[in-house]
N, CA and C atoms as an extended XYZ file, in Angstrom:
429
Properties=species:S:1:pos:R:3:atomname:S:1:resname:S:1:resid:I:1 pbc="F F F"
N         0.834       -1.176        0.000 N   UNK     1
C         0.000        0.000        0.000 CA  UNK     1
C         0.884        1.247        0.000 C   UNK     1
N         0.671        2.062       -1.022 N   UNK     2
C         1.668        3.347       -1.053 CA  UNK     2
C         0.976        4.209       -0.004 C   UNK     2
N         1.738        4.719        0.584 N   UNK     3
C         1.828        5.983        1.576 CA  UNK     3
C         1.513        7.449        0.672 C   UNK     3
N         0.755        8.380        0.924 N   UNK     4
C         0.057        9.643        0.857 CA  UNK     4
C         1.113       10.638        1.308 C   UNK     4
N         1.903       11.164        0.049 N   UNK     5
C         2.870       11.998        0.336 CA  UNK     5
C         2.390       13.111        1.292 C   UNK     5
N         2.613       14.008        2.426 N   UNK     6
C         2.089       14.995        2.610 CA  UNK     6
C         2.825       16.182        2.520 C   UNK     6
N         4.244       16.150        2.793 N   UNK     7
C         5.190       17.249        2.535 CA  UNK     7
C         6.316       16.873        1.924 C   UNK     7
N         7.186       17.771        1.739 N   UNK     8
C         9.004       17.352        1.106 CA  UNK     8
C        10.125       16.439        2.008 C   UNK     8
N        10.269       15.736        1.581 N   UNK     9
C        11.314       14.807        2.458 CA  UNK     9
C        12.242       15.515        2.862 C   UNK     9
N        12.509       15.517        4.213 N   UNK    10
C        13.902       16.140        5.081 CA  UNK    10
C        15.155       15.038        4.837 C   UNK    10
N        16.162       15.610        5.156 N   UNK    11
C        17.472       14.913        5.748 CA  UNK    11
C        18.173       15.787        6.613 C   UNK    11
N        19.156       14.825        7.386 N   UNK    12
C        20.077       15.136        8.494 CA  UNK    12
C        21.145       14.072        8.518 C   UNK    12
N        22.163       14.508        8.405 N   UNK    13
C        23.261       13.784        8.461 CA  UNK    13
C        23.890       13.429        9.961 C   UNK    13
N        24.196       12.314       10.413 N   UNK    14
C        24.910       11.717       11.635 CA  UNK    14
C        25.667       10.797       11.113 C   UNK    14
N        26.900       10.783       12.345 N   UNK    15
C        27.588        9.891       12.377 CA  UNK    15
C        27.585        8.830       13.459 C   UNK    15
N        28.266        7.739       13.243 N   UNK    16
C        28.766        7.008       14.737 CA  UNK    16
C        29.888        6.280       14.216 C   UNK    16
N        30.483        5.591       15.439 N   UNK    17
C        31.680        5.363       15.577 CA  UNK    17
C        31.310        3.798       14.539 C   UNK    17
N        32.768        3.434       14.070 N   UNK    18
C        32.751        2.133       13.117 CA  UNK    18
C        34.337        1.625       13.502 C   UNK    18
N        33.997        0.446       13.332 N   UNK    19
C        35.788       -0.419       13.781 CA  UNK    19
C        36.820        0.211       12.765 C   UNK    19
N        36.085        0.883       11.328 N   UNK    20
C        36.884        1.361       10.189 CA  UNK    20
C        37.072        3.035       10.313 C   UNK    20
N        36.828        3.587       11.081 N   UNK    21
C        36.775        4.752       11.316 CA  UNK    21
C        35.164        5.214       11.771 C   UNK    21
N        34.701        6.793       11.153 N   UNK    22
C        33.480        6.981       11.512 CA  UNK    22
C        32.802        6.812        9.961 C   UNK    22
N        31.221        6.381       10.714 N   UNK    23
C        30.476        6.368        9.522 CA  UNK    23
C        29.183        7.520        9.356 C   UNK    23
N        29.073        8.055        8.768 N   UNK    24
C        28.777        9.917        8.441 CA  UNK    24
C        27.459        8.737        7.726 C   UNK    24
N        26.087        8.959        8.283 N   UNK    25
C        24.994        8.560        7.521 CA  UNK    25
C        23.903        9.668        7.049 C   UNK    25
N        23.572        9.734        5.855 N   UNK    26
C        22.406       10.958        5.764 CA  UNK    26
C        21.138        9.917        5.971 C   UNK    26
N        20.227       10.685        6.721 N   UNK    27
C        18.861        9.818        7.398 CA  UNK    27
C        18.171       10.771        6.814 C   UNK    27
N        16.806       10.041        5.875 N   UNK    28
C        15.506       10.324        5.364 CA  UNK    28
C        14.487       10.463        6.342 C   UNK    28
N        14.174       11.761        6.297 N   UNK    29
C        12.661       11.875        7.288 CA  UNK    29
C        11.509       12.363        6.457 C   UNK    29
N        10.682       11.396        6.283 N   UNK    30
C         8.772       11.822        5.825 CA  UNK    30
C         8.147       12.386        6.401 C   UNK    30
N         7.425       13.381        6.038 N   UNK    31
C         6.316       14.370        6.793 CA  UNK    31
C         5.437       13.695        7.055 C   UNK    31
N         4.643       13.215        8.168 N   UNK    32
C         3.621       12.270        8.478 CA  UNK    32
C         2.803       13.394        9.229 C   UNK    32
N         2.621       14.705        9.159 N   UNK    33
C         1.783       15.558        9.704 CA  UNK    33
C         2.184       17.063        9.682 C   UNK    33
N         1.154       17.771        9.792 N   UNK    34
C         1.506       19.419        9.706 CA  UNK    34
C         0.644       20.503       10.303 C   UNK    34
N         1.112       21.264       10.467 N   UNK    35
C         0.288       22.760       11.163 CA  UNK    35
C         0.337       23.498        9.874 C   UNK    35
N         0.177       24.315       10.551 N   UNK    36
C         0.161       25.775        9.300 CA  UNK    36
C         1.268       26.894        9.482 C   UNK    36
N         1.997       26.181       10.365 N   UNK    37
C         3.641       26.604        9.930 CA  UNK    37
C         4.674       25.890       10.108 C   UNK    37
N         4.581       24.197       10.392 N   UNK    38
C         5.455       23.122       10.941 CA  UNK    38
C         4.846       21.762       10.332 C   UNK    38
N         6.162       21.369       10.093 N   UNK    39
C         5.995       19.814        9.213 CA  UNK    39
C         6.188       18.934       10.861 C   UNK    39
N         5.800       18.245       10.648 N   UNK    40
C         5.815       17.005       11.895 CA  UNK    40
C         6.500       15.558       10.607 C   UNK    40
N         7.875       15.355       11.245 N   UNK    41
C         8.728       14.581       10.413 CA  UNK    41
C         9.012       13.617       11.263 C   UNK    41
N         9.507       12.413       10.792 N   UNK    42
C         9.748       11.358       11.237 CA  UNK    42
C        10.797       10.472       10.731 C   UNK    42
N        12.208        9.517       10.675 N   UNK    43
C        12.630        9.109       10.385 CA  UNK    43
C        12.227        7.770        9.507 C   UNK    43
N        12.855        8.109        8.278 N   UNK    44
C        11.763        6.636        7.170 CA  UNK    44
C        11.583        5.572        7.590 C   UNK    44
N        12.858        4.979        8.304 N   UNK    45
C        12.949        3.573        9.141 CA  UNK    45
C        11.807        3.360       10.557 C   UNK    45
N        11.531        4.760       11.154 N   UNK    46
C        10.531        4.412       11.990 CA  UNK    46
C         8.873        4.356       10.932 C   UNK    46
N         8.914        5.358       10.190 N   UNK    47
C         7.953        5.453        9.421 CA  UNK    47
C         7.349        3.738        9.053 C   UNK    47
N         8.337        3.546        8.392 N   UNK    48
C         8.088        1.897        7.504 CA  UNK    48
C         7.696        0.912        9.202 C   UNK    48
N         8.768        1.049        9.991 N   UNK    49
C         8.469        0.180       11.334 CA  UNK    49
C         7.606        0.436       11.886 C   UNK    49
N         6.848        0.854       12.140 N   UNK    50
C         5.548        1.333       12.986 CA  UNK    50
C         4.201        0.970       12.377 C   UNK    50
N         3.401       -0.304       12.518 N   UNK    51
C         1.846        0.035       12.824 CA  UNK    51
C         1.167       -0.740       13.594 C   UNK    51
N         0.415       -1.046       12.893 N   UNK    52
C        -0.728       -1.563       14.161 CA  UNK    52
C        -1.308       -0.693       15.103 C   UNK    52
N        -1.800       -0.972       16.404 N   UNK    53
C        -2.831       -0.221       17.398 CA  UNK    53
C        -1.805        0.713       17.578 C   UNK    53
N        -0.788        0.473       17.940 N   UNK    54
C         0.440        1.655       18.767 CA  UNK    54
C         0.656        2.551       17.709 C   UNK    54
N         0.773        2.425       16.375 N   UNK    55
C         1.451        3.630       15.597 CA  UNK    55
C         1.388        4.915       16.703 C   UNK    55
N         0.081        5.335       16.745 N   UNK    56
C         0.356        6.629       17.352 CA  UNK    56
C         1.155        7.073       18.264 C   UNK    56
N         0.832        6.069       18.971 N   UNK    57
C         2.078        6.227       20.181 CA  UNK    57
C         2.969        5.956       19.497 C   UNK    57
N         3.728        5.550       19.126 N   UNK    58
C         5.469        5.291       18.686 CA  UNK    58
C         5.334        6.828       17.775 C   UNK    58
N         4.511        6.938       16.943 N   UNK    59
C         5.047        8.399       16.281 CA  UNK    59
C         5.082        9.459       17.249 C   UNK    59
N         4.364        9.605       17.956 N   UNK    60
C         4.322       11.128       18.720 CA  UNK    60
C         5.383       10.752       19.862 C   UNK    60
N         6.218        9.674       20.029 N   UNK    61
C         7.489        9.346       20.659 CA  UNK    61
C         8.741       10.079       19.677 C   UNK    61
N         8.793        9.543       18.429 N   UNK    62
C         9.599        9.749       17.455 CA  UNK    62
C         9.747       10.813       16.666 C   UNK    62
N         8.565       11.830       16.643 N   UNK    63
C         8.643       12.772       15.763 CA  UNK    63
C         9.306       13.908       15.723 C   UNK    63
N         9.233       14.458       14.914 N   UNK    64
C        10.249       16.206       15.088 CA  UNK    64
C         9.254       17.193       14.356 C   UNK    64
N         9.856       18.083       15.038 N   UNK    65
C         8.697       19.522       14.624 CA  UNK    65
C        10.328       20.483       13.927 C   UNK    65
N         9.534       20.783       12.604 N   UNK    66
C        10.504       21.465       11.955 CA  UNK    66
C         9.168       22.814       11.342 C   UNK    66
N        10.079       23.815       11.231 N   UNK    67
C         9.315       24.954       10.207 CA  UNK    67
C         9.400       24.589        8.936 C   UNK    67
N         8.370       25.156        8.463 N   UNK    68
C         8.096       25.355        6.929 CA  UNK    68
C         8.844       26.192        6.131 C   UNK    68
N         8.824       27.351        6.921 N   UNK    69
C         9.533       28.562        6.173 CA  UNK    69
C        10.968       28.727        7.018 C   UNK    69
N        11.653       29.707        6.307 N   UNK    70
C        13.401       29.356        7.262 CA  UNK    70
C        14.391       28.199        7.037 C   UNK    70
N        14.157       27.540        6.398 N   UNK    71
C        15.391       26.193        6.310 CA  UNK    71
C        16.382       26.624        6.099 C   UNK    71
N        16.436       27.500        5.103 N   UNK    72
C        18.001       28.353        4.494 CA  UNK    72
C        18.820       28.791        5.576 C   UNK    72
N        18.341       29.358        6.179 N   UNK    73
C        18.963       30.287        7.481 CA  UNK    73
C        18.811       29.714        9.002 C   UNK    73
N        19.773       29.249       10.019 N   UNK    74
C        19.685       29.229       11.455 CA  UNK    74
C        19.402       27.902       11.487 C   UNK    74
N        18.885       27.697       12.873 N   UNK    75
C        19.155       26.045       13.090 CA  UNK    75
C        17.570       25.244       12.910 C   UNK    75
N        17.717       23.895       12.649 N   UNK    76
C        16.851       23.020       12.653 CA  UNK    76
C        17.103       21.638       12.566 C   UNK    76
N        16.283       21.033       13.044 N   UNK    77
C        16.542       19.514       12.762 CA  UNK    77
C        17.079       18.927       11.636 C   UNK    77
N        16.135       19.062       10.365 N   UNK    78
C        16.290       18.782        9.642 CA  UNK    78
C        16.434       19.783        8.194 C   UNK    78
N        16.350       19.052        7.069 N   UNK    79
C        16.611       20.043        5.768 CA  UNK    79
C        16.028       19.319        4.508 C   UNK    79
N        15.083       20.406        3.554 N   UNK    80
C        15.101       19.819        2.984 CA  UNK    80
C        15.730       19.451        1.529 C   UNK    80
N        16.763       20.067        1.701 N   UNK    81
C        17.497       20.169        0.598 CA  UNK    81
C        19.212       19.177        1.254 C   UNK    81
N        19.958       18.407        1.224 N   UNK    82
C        20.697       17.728        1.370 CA  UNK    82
C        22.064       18.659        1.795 C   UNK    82
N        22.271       19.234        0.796 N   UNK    83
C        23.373       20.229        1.235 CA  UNK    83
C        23.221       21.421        2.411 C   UNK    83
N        21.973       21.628        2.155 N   UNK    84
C        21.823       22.356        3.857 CA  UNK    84
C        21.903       21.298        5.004 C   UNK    84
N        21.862       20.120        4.599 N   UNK    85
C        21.667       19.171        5.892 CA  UNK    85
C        23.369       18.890        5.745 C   UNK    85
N        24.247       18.703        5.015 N   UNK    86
C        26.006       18.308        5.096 CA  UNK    86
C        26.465       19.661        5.820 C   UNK    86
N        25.679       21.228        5.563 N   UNK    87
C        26.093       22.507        5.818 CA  UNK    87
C        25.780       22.608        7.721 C   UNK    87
N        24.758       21.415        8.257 N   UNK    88
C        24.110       21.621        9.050 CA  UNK    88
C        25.027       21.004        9.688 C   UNK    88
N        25.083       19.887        9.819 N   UNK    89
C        26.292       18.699       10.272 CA  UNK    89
C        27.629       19.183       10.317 C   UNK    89
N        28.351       19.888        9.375 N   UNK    90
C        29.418       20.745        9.394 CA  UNK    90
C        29.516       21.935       10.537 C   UNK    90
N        28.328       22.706       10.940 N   UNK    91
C        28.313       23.367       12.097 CA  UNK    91
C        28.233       23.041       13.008 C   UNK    91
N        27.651       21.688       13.409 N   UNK    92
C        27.331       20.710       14.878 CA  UNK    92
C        28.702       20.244       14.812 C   UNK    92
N        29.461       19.717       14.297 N   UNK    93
C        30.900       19.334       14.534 CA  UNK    93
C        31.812       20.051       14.428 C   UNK    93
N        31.496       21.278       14.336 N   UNK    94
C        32.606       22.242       14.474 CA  UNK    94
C        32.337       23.375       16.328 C   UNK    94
N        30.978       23.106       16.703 N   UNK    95
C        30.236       23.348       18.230 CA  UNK    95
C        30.962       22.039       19.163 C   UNK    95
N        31.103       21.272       18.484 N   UNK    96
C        31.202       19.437       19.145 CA  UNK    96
C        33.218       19.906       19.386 C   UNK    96
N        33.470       20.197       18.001 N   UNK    97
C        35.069       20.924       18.560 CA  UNK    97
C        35.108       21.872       19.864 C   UNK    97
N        34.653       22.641       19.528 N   UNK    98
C        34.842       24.099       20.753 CA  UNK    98
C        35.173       23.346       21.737 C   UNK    98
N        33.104       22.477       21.840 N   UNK    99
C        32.834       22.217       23.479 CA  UNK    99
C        34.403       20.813       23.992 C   UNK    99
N        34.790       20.075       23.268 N   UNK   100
C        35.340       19.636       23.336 CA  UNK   100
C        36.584       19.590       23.721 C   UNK   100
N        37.392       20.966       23.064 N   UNK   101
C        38.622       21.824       23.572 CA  UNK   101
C        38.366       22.227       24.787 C   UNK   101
N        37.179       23.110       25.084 N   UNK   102
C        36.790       23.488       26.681 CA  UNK   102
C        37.220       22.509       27.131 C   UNK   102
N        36.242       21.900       27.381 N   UNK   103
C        36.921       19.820       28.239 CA  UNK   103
C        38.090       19.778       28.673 C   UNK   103
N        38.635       19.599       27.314 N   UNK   104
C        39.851       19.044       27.611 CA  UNK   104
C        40.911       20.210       28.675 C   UNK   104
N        40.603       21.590       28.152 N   UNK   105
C        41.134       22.316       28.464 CA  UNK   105
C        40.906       22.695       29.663 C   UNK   105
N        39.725       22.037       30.765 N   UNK   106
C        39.482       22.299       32.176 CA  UNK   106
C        40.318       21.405       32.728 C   UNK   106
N        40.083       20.203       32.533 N   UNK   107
C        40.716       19.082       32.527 CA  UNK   107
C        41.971       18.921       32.887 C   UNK   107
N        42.859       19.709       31.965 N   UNK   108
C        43.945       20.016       31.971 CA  UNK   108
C        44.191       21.047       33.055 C   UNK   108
N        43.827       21.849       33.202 N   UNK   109
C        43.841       22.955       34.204 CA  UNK   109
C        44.309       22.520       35.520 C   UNK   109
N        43.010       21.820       35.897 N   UNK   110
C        43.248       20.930       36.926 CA  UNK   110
C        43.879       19.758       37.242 C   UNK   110
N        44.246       19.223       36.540 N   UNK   111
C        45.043       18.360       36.593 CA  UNK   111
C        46.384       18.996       36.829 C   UNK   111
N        46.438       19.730       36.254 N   UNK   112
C        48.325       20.491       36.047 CA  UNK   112
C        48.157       21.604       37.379 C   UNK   112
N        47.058       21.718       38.127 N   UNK   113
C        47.040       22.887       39.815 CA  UNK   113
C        47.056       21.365       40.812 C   UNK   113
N        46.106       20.296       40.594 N   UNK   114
C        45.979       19.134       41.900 CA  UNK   114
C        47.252       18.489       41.672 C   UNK   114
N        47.943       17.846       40.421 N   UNK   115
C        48.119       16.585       39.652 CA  UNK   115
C        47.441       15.344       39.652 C   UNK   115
N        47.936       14.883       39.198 N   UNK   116
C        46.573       13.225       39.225 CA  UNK   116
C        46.109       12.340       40.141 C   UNK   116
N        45.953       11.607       39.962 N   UNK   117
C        45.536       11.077       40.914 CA  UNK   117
C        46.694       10.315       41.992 C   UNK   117
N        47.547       10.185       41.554 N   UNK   118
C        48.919        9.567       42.198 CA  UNK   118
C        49.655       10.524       43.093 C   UNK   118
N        48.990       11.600       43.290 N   UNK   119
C        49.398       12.720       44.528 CA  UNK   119
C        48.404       13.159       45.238 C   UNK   119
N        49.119       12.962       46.741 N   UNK   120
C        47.710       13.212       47.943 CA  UNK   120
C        47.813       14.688       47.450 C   UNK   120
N        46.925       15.156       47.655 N   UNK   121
C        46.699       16.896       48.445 CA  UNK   121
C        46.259       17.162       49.840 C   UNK   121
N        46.246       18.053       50.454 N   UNK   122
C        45.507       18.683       51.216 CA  UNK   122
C        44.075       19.078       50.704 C   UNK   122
N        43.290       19.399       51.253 N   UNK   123
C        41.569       19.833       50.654 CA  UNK   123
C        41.692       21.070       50.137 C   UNK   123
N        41.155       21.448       49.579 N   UNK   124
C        41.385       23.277       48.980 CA  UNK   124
C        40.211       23.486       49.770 C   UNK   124
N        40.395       24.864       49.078 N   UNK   125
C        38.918       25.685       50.296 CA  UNK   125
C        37.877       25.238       49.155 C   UNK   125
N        36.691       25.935       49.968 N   UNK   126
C        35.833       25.375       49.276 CA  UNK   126
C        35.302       26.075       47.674 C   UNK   126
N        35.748       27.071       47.725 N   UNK   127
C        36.232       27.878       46.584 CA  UNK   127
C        37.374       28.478       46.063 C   UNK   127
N        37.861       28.071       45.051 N   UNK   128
C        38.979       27.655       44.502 CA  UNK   128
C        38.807       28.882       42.791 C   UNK   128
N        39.958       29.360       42.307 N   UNK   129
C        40.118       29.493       41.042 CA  UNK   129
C        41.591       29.178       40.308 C   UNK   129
N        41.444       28.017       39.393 N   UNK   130
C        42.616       27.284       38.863 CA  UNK   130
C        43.133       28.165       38.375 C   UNK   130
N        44.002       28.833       37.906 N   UNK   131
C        44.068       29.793       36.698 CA  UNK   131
C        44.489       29.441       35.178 C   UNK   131
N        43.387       29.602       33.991 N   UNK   132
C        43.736       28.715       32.916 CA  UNK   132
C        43.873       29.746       31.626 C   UNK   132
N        45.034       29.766       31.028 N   UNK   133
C        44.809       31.075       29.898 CA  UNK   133
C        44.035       30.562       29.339 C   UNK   133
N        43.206       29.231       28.433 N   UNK   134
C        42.358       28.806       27.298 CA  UNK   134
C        40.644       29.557       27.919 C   UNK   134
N        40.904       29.878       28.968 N   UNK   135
C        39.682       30.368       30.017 CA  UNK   135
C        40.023       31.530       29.997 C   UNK   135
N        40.711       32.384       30.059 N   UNK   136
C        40.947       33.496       30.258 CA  UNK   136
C        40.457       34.261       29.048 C   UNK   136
N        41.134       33.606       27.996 N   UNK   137
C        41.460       34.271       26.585 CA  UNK   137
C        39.800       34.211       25.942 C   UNK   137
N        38.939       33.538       26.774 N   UNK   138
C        37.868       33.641       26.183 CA  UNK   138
C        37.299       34.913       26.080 C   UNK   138
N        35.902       35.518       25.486 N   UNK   139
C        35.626       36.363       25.039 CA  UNK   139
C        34.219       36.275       25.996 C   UNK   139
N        34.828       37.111       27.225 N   UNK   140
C        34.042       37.557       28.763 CA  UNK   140
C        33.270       38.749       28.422 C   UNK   140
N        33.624       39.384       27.978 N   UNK   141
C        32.826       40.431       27.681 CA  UNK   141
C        31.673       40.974       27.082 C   UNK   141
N        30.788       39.314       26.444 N   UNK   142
C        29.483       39.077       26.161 CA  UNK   142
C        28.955       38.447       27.438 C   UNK   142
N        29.174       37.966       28.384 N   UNK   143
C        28.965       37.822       29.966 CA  UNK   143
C        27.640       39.013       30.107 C   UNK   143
């Protein structure tokens, strides 16, 4: 039984980890519902997996609310044009860098004021400031 197109197919690109490196997948989402300014999308694989009595429930578990208008510009789930979705994925892993450097870079902080775990300390007070230039050099002044 063919399915009743209702809107433009989205994509979003993810990755996950693979024994061969990473594997970068673009995922198909069908419009299975809408407002009058939002597609209600769903991933094809749940789409096709889902029916019987529960559909509803499993969709309104699974779904995503995307705008109609705006895809070009700012953030969203999904896209419906492919290259806004590789353009989209390209900005989440370049946010996934930053937050990531932070990390490491607290991390480091502290580690290099306590050292590791292989040296007792004394307790610090209960408020403490490590001093870290990667923290410093940040841009405080939108604070």
């Amino acid at each position: 039984m063919e399915k009743i197109k209702i809107g433009p197919d989205h994509y979003r690109y993810v990755d996950e980890l693979d024994p061969k490196g990473l594997e970068v997948t673009c995922k198909k989402y069908v419009v299975i519902g809408e407002t009058e300014q939002c597609w209600y999308i769903l991933e094809e694989f749940h789409n096709d997996l889902f029916g019987g009595p529960h559909r509803e429930a499993n969709l309104k578990k699974y779904r995503k609310r995307v705008l109609k208008e705006g895809g070009e510009h700012g953030r969203r789930f999904a896209y419906t044009d492919k290259s806004l979705a590789l353009r989209s994925y390209k900005q989440r892993k370049s946010w996934q860098m930053r937050h990531a450097q932070l990390s490491l870079e607290r991390a480091k902080a502290a580690i290099g004021y306590f050292g590791d775990v292989r040296v007792e300390n004394s307790i610090p007070a209960d408020r403490l400031v490590v001093p870290c230039e990667y923290i410093q050099e940040m841009n405080w002044s939108e604070c």
